[in-house]
N, C-alpha and C positions, 0 to 999 in steps of 0.2 A: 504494500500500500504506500500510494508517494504521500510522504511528510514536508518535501521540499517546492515550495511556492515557486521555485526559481523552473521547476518542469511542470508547471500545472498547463504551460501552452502547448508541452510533450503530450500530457496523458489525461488532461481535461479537469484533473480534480487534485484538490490540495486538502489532509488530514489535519485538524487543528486537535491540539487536546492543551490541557492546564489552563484554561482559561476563565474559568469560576473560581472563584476563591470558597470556602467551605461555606461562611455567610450566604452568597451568592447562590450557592448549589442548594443548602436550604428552603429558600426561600423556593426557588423557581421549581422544586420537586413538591412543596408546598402545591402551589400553584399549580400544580398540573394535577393532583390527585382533586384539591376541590373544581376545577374544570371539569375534570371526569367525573364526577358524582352530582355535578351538574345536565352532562349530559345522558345519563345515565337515569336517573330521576324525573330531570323537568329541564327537557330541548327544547329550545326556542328558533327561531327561526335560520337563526347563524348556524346550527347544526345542520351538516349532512347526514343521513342513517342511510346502512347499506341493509341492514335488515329490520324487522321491529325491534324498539327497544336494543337497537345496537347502533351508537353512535357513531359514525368514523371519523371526522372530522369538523372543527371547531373555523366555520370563515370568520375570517376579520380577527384573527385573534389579538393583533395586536393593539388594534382601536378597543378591543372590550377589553382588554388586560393590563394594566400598566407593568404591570412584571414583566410580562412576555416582550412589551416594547422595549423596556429595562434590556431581556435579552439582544433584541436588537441592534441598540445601541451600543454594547460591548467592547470596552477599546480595545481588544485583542479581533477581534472580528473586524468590528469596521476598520480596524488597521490593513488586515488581509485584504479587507473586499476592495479599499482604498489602493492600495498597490497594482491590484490587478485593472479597476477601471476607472480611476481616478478621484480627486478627492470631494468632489460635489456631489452626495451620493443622496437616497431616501429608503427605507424598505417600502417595500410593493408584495398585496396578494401575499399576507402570511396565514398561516393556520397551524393549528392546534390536533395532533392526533393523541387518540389516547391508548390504540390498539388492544382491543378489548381481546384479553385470552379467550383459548379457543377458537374466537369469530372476529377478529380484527382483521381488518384487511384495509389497505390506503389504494395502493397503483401497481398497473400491471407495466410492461416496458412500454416507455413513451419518449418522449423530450419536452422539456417544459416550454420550448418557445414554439413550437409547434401548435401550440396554444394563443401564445401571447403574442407572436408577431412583433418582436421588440426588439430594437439594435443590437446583435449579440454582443456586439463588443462595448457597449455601456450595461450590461447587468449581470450579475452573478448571482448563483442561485445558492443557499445558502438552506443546510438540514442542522440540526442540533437533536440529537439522542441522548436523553437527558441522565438515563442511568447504563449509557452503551446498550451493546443489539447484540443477540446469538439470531442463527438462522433458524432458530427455533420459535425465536418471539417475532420476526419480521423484519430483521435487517434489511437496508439499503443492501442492491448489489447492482454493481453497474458494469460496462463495456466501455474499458480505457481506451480513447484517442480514437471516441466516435464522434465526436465534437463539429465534426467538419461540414456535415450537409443534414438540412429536412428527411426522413424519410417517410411515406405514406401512414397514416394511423388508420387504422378500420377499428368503425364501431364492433365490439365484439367483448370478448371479455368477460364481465358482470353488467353489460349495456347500459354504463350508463354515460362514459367519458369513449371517444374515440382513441385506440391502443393502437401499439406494433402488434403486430402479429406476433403470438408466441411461437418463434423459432426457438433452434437449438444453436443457440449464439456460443461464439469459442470465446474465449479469454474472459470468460466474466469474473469479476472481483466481488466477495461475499465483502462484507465491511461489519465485519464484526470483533467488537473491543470491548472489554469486561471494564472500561470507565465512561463517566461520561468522555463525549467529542462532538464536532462539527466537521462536516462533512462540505468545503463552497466547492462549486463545479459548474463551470462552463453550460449556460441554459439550451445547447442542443445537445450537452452528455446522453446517452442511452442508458436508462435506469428505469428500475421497479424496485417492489419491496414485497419480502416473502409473508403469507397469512402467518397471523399468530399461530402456530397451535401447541404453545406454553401454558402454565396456568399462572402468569402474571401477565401483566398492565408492559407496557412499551412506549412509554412516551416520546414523541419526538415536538419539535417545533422547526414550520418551513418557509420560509420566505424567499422574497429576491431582493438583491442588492440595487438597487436601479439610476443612473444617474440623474440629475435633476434634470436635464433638456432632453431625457428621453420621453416620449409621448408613444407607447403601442398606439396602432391602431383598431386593435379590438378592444381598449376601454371604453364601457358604457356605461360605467356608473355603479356597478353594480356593486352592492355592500363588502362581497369577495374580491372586493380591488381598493380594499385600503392601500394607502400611500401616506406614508409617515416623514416628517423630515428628520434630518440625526443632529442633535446638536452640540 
């Protein structure tokens, strides 16, 4: 797994770890268990469910959360994101998973900008695994130094986002670390994340790094496209 910022234009992704201070990890592990028993109990409309009564993800997390923007902001993070695409930067489209054992499930293989239509070279896409990831609970795992072109997504899947097709992709990377970490990567990397089927919770937190004069143009407004500044 590359640790070294200075290849992440080699192999699409740069591993960050140490960057919570034990306060910090507190808090934001905090905050993810009362999210989850938020969404778990009483979803409101920020909530995606992929089944009944099974949450998978939290839009806008960082407009409802001040912790989670706290995360955000992180000067070890916006330091990274800052090197890679410059230093005028905001989060964009964050969310909260809480990967419910047994039945957690986020994404199948995709690319984030496939979605978002956004200058690849102004945003970076940024995961946080708040207690690290086995392939057991749903780690991230991606395809190093796919970074380079679109490729077709078909509706398919669990129908409800358009996917890659599930091939039998070579060189994929599992990304799993028994600490917390952050995971930034280039917004056309090739990645999914495997279903839980642990019997614990998997918190992650995902956003994009995005510069301030980037404009996508498939923003409409919608609650799922928070955009925050960093200050």
């Amino acid at each position: 797994m590359n640790r070294d910022i200075k290849k992440f234009h080699e192999y699409g992704y740069v591993i960050v770890t140490d960057f919570l201070n034990e306060s910090e990890y507190d808090e934001l592990l905090r905050e993810c268990h009362n999210l989850t028993q938020i969404g778990l109990k009483n979803p409101d409309e920020y909530w995606v469910t992929t089944y009944p009564n099974v949450p998978c993800k939290l839009d806008c997390a960082m407009s409802l959360s001040g912790k989670l923007y706290r995360l955000g902001r992180n000067e070890t993070l916006v330091k990274y994101a800052r090197e890679l695409i410059g230093p005028n930067i905001e989060t964009y489209i964050s969310k909260f998973f809480p990967m419910i054992p047994r039945k957690g499930f986020s994404v199948d293989w995709h690319q984030d900008n496939y979605y978002i239509k956004a200058d690849p070279n102004k945003m970076i896409s940024c995961d946080v695994f708040v207690q690290g990831a086995t392939k057991e609970n749903g780690c991230l795992r991606i395809i190093p130094n796919s970074q380079h072109e679109l490729i077709p997504h078909e509706l398919d899947s669990h129908g409800v986002f358009e996917w890659i097709s599930d091939k039998h992709w070579k060189d994929v990377i599992d990304i799993e670390l028994d600490e917390p970490f952050a995971i930034l990567f280039h917004p056309q990397l090739i990645h999914s994340c495997y279903r839980n089927t642990s019997d614990r919770f998997r918190p992650s937190v995902a956003w994009e790094y995005i510069t301030t004069d980037n404009h996508p143009p498939t923003y409409n407004g919608h609650h799922s496209q928070d955009r925050l500044k960093i200050t």
